[in-house]
Biopython code that builds the backbone (N, CA, C, O; Angstrom):
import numpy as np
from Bio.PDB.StructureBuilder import StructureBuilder

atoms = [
    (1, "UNK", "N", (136.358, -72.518, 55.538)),
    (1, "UNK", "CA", (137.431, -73.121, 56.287)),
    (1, "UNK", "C", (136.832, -73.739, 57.540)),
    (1, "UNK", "O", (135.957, -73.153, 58.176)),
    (2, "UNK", "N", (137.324, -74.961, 57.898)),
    (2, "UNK", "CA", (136.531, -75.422, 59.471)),
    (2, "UNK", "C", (138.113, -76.316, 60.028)),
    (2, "UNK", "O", (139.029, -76.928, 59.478)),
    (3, "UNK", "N", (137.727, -75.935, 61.404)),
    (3, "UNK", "CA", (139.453, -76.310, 62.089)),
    (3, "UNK", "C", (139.003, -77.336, 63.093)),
    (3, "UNK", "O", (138.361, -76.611, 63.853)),
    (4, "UNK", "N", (138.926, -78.476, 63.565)),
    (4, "UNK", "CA", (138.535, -79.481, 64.269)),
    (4, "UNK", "C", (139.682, -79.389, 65.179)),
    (4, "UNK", "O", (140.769, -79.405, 64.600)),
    (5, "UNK", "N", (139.712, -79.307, 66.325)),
    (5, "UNK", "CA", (140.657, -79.550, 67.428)),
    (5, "UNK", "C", (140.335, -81.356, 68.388)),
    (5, "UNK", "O", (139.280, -81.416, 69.019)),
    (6, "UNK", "N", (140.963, -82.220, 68.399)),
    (6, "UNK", "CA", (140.927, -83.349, 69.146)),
    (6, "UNK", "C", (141.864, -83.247, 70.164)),
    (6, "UNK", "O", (142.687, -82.347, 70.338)),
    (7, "UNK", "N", (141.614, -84.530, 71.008)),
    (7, "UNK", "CA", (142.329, -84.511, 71.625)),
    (7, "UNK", "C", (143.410, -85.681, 71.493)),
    (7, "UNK", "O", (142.982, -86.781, 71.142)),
    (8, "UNK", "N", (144.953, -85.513, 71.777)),
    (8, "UNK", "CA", (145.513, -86.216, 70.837)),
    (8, "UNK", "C", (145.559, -87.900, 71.336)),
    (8, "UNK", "O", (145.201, -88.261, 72.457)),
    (9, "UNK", "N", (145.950, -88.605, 70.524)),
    (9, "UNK", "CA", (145.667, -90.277, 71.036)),
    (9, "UNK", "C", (147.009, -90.193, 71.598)),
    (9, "UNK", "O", (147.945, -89.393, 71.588)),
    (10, "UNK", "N", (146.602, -91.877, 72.325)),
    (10, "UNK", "CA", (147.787, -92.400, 72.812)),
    (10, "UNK", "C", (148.562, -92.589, 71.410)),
    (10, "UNK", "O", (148.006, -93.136, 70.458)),
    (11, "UNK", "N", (149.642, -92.188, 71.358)),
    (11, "UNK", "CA", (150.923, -92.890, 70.354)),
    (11, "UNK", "C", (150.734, -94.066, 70.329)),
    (11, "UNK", "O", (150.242, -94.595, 69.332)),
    (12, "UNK", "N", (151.161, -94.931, 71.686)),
    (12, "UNK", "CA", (151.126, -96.539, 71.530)),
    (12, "UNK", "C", (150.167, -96.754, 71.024)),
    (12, "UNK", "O", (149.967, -97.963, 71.142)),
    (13, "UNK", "N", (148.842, -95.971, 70.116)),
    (13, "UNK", "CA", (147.778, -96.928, 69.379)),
    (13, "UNK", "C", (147.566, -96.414, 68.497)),
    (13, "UNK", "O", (146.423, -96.402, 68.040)),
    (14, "UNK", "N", (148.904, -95.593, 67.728)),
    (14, "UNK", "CA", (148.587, -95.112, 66.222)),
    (14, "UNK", "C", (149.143, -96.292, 65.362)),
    (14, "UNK", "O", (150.146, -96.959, 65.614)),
    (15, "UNK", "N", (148.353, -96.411, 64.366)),
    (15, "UNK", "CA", (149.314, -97.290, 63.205)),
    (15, "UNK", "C", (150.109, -96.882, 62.522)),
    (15, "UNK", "O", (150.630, -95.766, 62.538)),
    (16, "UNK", "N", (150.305, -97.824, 61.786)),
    (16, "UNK", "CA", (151.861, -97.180, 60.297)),
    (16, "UNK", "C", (151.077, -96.153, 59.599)),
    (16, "UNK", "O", (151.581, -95.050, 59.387)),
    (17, "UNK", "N", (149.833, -96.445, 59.213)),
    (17, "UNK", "CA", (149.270, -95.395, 58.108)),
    (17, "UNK", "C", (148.800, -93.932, 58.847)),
    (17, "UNK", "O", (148.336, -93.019, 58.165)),
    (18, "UNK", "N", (148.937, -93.842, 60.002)),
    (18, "UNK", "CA", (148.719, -92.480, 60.850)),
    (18, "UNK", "C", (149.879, -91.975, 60.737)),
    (18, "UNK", "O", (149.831, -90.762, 60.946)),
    (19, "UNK", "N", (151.393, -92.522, 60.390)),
    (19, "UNK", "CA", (152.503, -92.419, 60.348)),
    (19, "UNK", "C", (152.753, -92.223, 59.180)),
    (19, "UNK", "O", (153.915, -91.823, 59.112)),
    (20, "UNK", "N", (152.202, -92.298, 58.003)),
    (20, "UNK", "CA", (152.392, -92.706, 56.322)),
    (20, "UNK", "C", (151.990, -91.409, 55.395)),
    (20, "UNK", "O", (152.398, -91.268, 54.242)),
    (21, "UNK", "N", (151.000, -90.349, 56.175)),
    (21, "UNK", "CA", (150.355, -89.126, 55.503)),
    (21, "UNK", "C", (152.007, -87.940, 55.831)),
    (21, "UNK", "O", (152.706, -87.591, 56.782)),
    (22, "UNK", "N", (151.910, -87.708, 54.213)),
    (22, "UNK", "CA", (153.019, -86.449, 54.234)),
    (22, "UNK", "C", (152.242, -85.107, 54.021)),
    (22, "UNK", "O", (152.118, -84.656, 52.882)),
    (23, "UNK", "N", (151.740, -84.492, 55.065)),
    (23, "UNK", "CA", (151.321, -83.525, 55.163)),
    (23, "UNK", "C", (151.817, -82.277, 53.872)),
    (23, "UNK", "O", (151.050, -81.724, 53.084)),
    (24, "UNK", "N", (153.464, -82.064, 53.996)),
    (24, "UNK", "CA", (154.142, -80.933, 52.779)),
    (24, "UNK", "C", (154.212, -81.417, 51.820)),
    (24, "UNK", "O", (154.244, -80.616, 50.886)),
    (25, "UNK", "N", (154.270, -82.725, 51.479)),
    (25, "UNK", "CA", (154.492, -82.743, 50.439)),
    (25, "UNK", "C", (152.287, -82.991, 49.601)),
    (25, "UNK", "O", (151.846, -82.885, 48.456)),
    (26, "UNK", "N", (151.979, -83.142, 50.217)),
    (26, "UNK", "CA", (150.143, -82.643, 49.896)),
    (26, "UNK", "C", (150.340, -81.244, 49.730)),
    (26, "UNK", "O", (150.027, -80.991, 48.566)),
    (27, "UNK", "N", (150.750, -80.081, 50.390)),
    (27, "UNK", "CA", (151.188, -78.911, 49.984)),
    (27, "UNK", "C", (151.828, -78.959, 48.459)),
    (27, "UNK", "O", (151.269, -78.914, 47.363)),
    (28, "UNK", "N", (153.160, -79.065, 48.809)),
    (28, "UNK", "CA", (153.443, -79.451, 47.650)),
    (28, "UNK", "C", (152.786, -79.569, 46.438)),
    (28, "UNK", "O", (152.928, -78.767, 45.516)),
    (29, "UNK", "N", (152.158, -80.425, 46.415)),
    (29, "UNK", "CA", (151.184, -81.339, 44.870)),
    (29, "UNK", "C", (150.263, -79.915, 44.517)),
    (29, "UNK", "O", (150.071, -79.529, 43.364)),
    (30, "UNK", "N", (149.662, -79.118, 45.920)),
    (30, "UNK", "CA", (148.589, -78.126, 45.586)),
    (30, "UNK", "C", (149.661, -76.999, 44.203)),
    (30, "UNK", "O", (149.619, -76.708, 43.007)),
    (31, "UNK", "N", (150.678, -76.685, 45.705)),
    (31, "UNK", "CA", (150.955, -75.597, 44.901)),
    (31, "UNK", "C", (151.519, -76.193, 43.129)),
    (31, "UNK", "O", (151.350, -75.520, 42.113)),
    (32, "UNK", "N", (151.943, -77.073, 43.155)),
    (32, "UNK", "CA", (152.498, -77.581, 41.768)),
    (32, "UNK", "C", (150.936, -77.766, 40.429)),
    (32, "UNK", "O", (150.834, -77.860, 39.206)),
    (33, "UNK", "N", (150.007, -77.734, 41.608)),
    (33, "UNK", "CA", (149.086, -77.545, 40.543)),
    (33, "UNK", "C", (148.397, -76.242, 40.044)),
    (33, "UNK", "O", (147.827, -76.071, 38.967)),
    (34, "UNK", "N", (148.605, -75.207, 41.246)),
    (34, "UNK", "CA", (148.272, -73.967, 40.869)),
    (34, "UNK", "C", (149.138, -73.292, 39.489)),
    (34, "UNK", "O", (148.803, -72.583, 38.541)),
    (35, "UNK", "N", (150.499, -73.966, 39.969)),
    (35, "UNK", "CA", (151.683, -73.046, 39.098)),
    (35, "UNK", "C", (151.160, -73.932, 37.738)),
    (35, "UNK", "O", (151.031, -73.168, 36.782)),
    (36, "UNK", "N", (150.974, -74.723, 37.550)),
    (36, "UNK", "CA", (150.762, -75.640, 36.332)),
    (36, "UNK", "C", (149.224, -74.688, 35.799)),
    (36, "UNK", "O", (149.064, -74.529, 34.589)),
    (37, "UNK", "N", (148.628, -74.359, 36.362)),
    (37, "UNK", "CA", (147.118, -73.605, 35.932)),
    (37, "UNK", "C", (147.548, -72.563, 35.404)),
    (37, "UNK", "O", (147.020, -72.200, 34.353)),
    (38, "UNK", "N", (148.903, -71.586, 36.130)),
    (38, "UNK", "CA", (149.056, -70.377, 35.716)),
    (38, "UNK", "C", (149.752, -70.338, 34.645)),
    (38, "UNK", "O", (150.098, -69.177, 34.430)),
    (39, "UNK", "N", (150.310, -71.419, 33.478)),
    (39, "UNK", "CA", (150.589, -71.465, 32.204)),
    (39, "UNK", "C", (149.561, -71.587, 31.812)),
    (39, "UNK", "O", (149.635, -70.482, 31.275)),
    (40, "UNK", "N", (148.467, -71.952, 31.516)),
    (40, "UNK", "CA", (147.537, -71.981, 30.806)),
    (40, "UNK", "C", (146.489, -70.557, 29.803)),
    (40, "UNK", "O", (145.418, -70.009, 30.067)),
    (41, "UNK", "N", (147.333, -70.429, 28.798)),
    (41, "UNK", "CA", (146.570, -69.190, 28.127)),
    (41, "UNK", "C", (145.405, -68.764, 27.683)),
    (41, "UNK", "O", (145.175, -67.744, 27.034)),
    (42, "UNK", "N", (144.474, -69.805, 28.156)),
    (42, "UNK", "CA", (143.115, -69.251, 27.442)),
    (42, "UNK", "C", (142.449, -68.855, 28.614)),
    (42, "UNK", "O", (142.600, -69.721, 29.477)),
    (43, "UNK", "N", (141.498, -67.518, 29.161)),
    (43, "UNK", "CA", (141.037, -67.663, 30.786)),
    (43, "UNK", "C", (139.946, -68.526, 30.628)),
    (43, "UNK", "O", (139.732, -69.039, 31.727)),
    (44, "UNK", "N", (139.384, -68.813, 30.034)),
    (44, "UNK", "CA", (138.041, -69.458, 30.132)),
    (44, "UNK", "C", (138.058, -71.227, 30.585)),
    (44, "UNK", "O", (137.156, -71.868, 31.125)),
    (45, "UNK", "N", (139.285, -71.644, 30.187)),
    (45, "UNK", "CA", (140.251, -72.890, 30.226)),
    (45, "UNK", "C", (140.660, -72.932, 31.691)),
    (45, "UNK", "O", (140.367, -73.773, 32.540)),
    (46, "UNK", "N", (141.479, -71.726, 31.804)),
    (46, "UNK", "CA", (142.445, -71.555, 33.274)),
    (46, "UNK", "C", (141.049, -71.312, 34.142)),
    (46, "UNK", "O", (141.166, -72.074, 35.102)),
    (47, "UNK", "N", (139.994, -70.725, 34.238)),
    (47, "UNK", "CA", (138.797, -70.536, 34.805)),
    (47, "UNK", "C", (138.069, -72.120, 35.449)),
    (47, "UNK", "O", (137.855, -72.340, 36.641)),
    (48, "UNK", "N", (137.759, -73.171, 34.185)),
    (48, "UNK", "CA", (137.601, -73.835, 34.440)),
    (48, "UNK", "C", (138.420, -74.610, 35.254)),
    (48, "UNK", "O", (137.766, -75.117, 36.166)),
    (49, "UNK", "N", (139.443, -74.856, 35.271)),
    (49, "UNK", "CA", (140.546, -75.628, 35.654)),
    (49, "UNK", "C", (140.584, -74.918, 37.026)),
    (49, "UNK", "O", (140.182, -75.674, 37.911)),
    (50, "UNK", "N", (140.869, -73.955, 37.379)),
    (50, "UNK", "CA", (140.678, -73.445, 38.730)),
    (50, "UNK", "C", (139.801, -74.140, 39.862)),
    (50, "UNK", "O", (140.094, -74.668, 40.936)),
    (51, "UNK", "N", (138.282, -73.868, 39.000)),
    (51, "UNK", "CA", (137.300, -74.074, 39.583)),
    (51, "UNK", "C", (137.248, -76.243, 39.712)),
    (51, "UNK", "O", (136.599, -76.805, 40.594)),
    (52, "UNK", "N", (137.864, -76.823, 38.905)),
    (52, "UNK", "CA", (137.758, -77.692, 39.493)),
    (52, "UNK", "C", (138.864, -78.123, 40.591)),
    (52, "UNK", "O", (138.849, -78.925, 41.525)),
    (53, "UNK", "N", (139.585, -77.461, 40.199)),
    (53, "UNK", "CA", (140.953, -77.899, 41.272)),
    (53, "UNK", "C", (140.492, -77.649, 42.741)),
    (53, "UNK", "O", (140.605, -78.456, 43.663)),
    (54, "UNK", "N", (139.699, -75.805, 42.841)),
    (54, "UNK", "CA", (139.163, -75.754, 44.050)),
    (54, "UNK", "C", (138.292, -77.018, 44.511)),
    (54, "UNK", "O", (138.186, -77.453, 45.658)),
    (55, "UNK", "N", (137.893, -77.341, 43.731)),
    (55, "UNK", "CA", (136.993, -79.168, 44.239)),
    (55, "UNK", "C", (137.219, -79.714, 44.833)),
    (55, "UNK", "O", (136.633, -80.023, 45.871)),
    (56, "UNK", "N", (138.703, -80.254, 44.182)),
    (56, "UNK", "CA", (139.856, -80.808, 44.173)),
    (56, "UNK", "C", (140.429, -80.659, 45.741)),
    (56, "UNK", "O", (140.215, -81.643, 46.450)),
    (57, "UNK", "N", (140.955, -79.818, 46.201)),
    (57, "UNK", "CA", (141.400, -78.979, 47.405)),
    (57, "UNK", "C", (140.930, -79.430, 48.871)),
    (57, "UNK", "O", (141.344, -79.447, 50.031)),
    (58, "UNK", "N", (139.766, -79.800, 48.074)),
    (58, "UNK", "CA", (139.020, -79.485, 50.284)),
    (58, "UNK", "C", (139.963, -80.886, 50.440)),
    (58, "UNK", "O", (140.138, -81.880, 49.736)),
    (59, "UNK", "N", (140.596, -80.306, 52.060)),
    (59, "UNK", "CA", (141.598, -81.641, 52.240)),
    (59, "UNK", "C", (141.564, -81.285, 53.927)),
    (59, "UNK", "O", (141.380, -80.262, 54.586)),
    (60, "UNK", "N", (141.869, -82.822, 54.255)),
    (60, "UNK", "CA", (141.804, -82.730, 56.013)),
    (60, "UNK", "C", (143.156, -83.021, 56.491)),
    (60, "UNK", "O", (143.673, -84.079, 56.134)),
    (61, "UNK", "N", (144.071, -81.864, 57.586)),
    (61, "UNK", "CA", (144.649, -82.686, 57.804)),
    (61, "UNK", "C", (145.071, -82.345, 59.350)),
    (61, "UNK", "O", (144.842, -81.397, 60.102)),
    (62, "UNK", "N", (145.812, -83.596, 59.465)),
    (62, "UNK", "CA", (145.568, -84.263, 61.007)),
    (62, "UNK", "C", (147.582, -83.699, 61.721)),
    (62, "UNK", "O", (148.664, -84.041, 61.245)),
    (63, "UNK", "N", (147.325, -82.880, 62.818)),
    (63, "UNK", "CA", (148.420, -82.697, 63.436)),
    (63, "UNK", "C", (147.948, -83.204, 65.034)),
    (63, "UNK", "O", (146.970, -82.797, 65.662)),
    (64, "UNK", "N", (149.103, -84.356, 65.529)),
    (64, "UNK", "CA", (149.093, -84.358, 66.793)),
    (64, "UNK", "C", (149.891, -83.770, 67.783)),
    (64, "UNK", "O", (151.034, -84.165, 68.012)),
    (65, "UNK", "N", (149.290, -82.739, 68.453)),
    (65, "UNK", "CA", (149.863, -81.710, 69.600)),
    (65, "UNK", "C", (149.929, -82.286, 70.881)),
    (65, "UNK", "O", (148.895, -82.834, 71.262)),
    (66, "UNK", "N", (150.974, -82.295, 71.696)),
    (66, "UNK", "CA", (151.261, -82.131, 73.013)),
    (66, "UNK", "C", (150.244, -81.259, 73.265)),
    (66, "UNK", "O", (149.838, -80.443, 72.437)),
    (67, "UNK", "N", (149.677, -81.432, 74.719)),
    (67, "UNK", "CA", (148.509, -80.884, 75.409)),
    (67, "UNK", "C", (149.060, -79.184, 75.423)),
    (67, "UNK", "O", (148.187, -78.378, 75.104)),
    (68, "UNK", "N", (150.381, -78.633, 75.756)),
    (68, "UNK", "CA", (150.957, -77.033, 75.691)),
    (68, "UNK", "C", (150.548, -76.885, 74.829)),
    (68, "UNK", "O", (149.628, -76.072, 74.735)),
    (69, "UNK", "N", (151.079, -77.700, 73.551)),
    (69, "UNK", "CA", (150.463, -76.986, 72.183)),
    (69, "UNK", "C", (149.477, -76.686, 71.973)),
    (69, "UNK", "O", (149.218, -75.571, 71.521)),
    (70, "UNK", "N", (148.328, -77.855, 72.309)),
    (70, "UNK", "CA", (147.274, -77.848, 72.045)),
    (70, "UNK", "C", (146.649, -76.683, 72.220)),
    (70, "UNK", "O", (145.950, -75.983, 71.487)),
    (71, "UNK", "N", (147.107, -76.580, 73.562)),
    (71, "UNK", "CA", (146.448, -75.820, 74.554)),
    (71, "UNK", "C", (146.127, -74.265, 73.583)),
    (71, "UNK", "O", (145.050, -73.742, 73.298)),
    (72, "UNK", "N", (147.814, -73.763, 73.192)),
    (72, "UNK", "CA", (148.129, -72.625, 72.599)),
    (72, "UNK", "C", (147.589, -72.073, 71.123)),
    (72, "UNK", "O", (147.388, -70.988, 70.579)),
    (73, "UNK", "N", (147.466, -73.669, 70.773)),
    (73, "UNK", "CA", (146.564, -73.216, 69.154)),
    (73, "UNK", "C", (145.462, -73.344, 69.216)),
    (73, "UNK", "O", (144.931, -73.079, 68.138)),
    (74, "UNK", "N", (144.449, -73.779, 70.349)),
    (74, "UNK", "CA", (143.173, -73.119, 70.871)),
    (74, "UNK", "C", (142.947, -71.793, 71.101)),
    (74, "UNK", "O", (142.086, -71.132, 70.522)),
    (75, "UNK", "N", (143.743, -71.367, 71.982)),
    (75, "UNK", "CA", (143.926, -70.121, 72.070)),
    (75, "UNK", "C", (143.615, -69.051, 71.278)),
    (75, "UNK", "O", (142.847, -68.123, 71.531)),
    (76, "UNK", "N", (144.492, -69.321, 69.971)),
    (76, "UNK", "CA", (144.899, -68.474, 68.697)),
    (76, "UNK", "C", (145.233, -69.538, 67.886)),
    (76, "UNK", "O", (146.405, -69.768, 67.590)),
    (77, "UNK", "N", (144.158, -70.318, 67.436)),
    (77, "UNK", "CA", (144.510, -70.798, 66.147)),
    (77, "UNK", "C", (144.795, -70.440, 64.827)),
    (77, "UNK", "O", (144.730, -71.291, 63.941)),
    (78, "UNK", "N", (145.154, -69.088, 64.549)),
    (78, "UNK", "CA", (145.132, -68.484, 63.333)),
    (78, "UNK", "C", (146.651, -67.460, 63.343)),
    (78, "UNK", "O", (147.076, -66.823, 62.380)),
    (79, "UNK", "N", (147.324, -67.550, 64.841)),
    (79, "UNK", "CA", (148.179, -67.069, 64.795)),
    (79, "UNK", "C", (148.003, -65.563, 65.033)),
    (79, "UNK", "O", (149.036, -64.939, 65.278)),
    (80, "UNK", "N", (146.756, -64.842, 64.995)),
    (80, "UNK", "CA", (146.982, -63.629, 65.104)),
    (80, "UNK", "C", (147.303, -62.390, 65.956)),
    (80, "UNK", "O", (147.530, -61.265, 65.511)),
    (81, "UNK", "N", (147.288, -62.722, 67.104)),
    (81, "UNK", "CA", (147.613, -62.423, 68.724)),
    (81, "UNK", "C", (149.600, -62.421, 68.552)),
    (81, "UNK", "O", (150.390, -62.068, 69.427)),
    (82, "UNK", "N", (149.840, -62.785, 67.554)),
    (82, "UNK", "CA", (151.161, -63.251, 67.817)),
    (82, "UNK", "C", (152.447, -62.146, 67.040)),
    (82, "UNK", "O", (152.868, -62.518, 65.945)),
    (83, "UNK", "N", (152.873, -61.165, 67.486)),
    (83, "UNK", "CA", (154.081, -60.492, 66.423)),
    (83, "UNK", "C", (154.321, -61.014, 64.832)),
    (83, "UNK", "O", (153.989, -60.430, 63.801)),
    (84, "UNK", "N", (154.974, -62.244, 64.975)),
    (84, "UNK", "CA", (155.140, -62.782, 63.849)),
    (84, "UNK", "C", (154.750, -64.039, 63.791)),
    (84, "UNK", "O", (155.106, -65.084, 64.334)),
    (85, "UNK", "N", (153.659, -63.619, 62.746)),
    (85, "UNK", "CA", (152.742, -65.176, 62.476)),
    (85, "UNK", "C", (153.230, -65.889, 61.908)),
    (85, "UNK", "O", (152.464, -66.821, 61.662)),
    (86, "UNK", "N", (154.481, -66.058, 61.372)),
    (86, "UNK", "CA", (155.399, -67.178, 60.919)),
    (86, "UNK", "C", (155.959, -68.091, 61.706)),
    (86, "UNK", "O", (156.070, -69.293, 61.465)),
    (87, "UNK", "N", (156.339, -67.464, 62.724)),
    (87, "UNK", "CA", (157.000, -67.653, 63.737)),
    (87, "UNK", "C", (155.973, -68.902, 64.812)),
    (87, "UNK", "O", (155.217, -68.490, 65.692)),
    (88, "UNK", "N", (156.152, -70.364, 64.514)),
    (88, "UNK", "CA", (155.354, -71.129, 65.636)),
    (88, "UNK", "C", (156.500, -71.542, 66.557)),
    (88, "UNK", "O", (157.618, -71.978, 66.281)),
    (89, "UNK", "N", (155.874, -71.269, 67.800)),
    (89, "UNK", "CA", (156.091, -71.376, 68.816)),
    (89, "UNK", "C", (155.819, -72.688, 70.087)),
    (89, "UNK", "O", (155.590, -72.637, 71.295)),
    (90, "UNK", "N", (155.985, -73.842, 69.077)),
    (90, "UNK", "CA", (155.271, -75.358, 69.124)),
    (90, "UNK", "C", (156.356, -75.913, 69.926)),
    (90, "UNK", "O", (157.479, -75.409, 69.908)),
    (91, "UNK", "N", (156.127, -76.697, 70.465)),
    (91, "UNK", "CA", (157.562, -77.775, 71.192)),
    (91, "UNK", "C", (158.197, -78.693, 70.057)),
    (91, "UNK", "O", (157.769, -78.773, 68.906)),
    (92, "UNK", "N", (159.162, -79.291, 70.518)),
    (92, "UNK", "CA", (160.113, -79.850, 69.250)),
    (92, "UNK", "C", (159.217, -81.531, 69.417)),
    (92, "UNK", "O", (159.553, -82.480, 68.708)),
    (93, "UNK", "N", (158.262, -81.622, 70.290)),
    (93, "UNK", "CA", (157.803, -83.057, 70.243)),
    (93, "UNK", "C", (157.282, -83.894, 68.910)),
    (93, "UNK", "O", (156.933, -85.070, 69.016)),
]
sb = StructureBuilder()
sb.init_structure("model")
sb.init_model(0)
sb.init_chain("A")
sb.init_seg("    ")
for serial, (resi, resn, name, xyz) in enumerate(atoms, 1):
    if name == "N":
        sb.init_residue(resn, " ", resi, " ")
    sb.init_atom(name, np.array(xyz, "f"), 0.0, 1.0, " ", f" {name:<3s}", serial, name[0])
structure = sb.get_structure()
């Protein structure tokens, strides 16, 4: 796993396609491909298929934080300092 922290751009100089990446629904596609692996009855098949999907997987993706935020998922980027790690505690920006 590797977590790159930037610092965030000016807005006024993002384009449409900085605007165009759907982060959940890339979630999405993963998990729809895991569940699609876990029909697969032969293990040696589902084995392979795993192992390329993990290939498949390595994916980058880009959140821009208000400097608080930023600040806070430096902090504890993993959430674990926190009661409930479900629970983000991000501004509505």
């Amino acid at each position: 796993m590797r977590i790159e922290v930037v610092a965030q751009p000016d807005p006024e100089r993002l384009d449409e396609t900085e605007w165009e990446e759907d982060a959940l629904e890339s979630i999405a596609e993963m998990i729809r491909r895991q569940e699609a692996l876990r029909l697969v009855a032969d293990p040696a098949t589902q084995q392979a298929q795993a192992d390329a999907q993990d290939e498949e997987q390595t994916r980058g993706f880009r959140y821009d934080l208000c400097p608080a935020c930023r600040a806070q998922f430096i902090a504890d980027p993993l959430g674990l300092g926190r009661r409930n790690a479900r629970k983000l505690d991000f501004s509505s920006n």
